[in-house]
N, C-alpha and C positions, 0 to 999 in steps of 0.2 A: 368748159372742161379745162381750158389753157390757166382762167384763174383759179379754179379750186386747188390745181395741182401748185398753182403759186402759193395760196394760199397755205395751204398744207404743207409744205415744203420749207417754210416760213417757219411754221409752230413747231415742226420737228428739228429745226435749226438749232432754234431755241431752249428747245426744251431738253435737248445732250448739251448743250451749256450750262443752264438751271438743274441740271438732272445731278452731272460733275463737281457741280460748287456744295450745293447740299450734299452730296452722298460725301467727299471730302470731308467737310464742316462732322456729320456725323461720327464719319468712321477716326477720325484725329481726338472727337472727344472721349468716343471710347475708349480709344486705345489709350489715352491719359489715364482713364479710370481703372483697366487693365491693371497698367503697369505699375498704379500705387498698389494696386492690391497684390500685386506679386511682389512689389517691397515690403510691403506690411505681413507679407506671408499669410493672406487666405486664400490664394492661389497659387496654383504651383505653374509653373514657366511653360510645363507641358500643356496644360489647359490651355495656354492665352490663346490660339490662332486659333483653335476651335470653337473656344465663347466667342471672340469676336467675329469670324464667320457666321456664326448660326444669330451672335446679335444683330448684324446688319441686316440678315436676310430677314428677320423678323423685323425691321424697323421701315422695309420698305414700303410696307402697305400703309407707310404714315406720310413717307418721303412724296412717295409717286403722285396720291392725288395733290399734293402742293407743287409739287415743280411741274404736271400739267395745267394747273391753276393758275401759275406764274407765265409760264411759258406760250398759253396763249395770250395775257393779258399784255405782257412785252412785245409778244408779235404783230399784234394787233394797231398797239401804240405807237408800233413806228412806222406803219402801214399810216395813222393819221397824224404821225407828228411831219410824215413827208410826203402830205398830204396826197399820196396813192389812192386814201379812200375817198377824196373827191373824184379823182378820173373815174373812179371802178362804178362811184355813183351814177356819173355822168353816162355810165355804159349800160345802167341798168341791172347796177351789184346791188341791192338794196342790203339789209340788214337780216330780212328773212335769209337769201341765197349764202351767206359769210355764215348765218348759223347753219346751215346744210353740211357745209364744207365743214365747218367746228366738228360736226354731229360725226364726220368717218372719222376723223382723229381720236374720238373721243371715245365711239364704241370702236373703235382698235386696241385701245388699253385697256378698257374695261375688262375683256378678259384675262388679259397677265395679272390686274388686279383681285378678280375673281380667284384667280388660281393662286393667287398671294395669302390673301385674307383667309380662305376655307382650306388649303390644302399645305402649301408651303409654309407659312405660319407659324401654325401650328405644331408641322413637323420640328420646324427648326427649333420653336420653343418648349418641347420635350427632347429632343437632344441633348439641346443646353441646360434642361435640369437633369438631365441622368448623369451629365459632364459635371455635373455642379455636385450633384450628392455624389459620384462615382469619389469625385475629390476629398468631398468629406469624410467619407468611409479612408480613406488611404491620406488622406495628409496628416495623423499622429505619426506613421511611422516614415511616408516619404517625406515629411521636415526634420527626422532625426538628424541631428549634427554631431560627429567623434569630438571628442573633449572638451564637451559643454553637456550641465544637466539640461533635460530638455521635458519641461512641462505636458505632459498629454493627461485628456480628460477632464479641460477646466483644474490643473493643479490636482487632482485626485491623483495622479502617478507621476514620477518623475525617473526619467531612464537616463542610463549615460552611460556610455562606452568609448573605449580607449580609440578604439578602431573601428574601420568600418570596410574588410578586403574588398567587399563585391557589395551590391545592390543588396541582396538582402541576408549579409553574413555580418555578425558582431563579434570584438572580443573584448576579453575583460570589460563585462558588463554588468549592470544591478539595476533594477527597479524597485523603487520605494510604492506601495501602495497603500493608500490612507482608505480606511474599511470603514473608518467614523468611529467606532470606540476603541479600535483596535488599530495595527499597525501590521506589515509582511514587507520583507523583502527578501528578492531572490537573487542570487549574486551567481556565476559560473564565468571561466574561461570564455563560454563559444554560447550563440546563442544564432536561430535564424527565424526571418520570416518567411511565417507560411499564410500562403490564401486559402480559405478554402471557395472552389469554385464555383459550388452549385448556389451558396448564398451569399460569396462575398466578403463574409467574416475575415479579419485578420488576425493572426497568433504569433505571439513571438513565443518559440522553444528554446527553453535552458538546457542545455546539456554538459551532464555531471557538474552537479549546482548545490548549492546551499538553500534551504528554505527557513527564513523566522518569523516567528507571529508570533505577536507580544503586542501590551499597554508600553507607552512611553513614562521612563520613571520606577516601574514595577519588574520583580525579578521574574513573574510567573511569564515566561517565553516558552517558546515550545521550538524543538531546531528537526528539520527533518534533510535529510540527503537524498537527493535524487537522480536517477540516471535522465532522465528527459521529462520534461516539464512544460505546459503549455497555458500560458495566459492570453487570453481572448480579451485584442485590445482595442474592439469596436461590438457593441451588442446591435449591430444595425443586421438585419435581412436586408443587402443591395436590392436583389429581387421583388420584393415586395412596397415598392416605390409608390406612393400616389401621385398621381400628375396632379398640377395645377389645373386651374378653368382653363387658362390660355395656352396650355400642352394637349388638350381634349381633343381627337378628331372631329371634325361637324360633322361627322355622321352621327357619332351618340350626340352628339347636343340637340342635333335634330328630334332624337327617339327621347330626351330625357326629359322631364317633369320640374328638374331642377330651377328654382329660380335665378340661381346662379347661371345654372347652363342656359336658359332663355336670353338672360342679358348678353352674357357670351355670346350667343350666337347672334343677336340682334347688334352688336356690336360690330362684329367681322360685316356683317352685311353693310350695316349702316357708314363703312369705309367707302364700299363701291357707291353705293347713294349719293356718298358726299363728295367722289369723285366726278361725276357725274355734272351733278349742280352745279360746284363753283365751276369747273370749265364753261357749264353753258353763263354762267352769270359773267363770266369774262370776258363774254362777246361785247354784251352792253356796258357793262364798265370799264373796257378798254377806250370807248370814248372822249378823246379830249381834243382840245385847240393846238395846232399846230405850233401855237408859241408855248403851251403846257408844257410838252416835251414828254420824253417816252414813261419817265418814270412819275410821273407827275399821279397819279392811281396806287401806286405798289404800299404805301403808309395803309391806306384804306383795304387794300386786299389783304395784305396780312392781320389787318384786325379781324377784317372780316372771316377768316381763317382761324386765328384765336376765339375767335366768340365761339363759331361752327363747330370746333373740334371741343372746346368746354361743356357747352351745352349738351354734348351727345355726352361726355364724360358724366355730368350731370344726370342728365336721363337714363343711363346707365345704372346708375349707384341707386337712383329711385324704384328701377327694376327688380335688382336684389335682392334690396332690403321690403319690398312689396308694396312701396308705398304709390305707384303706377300698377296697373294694371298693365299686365304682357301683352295684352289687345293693343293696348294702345302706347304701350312701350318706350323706345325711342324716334316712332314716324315722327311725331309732331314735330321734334326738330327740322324733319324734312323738310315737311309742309309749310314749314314757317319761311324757309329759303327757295322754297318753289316760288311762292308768292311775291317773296323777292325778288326773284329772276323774271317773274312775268311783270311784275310795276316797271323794272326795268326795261327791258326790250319790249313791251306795248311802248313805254314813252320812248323812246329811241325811235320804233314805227310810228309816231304821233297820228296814236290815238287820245292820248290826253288835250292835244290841243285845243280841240273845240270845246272841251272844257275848259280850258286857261281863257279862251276868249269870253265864254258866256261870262266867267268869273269877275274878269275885269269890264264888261259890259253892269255889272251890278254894283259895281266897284265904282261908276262912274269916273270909268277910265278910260277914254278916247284916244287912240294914239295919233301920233303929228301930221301922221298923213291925213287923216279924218278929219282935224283941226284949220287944215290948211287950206283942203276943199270947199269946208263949209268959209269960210275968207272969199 
């Protein structure tokens, strides 16, 4: 009891250490890639704390199974680089009893995982697309700037006003709109934006304005006066949003037929899976020589890491596009690191030994003590 709690106490040490440095490392590059895109104006300043909030929280079900990955193989390492795991031997810790102890650590997270990958997610990554089209619908008129033309609709309209009193009051203002054979601009003193709520739509009204439509070049114009006047300057239904696969609850992914939604879903699981695995394979690969030293493994687990998380990306994409069948999915990646994890901790219990011996028995390979007897 006295060492599991060691033991455990150890990996959770470690792992708000490893947890901290990655979650940092993430949350600093996003926030770099934020803040260009609010200098480059495709987002507006109001958005940034909520994409970055809803991006971290989706980016943890990627963080978590690596920094338990790391963080038992660290623990572990320094357990035999000071050489602890000779005494614990000596007491009768074997390598089965260190995975027991792995095993509560391990199904401790898997649920915050569970609850990451299926639920949280998800949530957070339709958030940050409604945050994200919310934006698109409203950033032609919230990037307007008083005394500069200001490009809205890909160059199809160009507005510009003098002034700008309040949030959504103009004055002396005009918008030029290009109709493609045609031409209109509406000119007035006073002009405001209106929302409408139920879809979203944004309107800017002229009042007591000028209207012209005409060819460029040609006299045939047409001028009309108007007391209030309203151009519709996003054709988007807010309302009527598709979410992405990765905005999906699991619940429809569960009910849908989609190949998309099977990958999907095989995907969010295949996180907890692979949380799962590499911790237990950290048991046996934290293994080393007391002169190796603690980090002497970390090169090979993060490939190992790389391959794992490719290969399901891989398997993934083969889902899809239907070139896998959904039976059989993305397990195999599983299965392929199950087998992993047992070549490894069988040989760590050496059960391959007697193999190593027959081998070099055939090998006519005698070792020096056998050599020295027969002397």
């Amino acid at each position: 009891m006295i060492i599991r709690d060691y033991v455990i106490k150890e990996v959770i040490r470690t792992f708000a250490g490893v947890f901290i440095v990655l979650f940092l490392i993430i949350l600093s590059t996003q926030l770099l890639r934020s803040l260009s895109a609010v200098a480059e104006g495709k987002i507006a300043l109001d958005f940034l704390f909520s994409l970055l909030f809803f991006k971290n929280v989706a980016s943890l079900t990627l963080i978590l199974p690596l920094t338990l990955f790391l963080s038992i193989l660290l623990a572990l390492s320094r357990l035999y680089k000071d050489s602890e795991m000779v005494a614990l031997s000596a007491c009768g810790i074997g390598p089965g009893t260190l995975l027991k102890s792995i095993l509560i650590v391990i199904f401790s997270f898997v649920f915050i995982e569970i609850g990451l990958a299926l639920v949280f997610a998800p949530w957070a990554s339709s958030k940050m697309q409604y945050a994200e089209e919310s934006f698109k619908a409203e950033a032609d008129i919230e990037l307007i700037t008083p005394g500069q033309f200001n490009m809205i609709d890909n160059g199809l309209r160009v507005l510009y006003t003098e002034k700008m009193p309040g949030p959504t009051t103009l004055e002396n203002v005009f918008l030029h709109v290009d109709n493609g054979e045609t031409n209109s601009v509406m000119a007035s003193d006073y002009a405001n934006l209106v929302t409408d709520k139920r879809q979203g739509a944004r309107y800017i009204v002229f009042q007591n304005g000028n209207r012209y439509d005409g060819t460029a070049g040609l006299l045939d114009y047409r001028f009309i006066k108007f007391k209030d006047y309203g151009i519709l300057m996003e054709g988007k239904a807010f309302a009527n949003i598709v979410l992405d696969r990765e905005s999906v609850p699991s619940l429809e992914l569960f009910k849908s037929n989609s190949l998309q939604h099977k990958a999907e879903l095989q995907w969010r699981i295949s996180q907890v899976l692979m949380m799962i695995l590499l911790a237990m394979i950290a048991v046996p690969l934290s293994k080393t020589a007391p002169r190796q030293g603690r980090y002497a493994k970390m090169a090979l687990a993060i490939l190992m890491y790389v391959v794992y998380s490719n290969l399901l990306v891989v398997a993934m994409n083969w889902v899809r596009k239907g070139v896998v069948d959904p039976l059989i999915g993305m397990w195999w990646v599983h299965i392929i690191f199950l087998l992993v994890f047992l070549i490894l901790f069988l040989g760590q219990m050496g059960w391959f030994h007697g193999l190593k011996r027959k081998t070099r028995n055939v090998l006519n390979c005698p070792n020096e003590f056998d050599e020295l007897v027969d002397k």
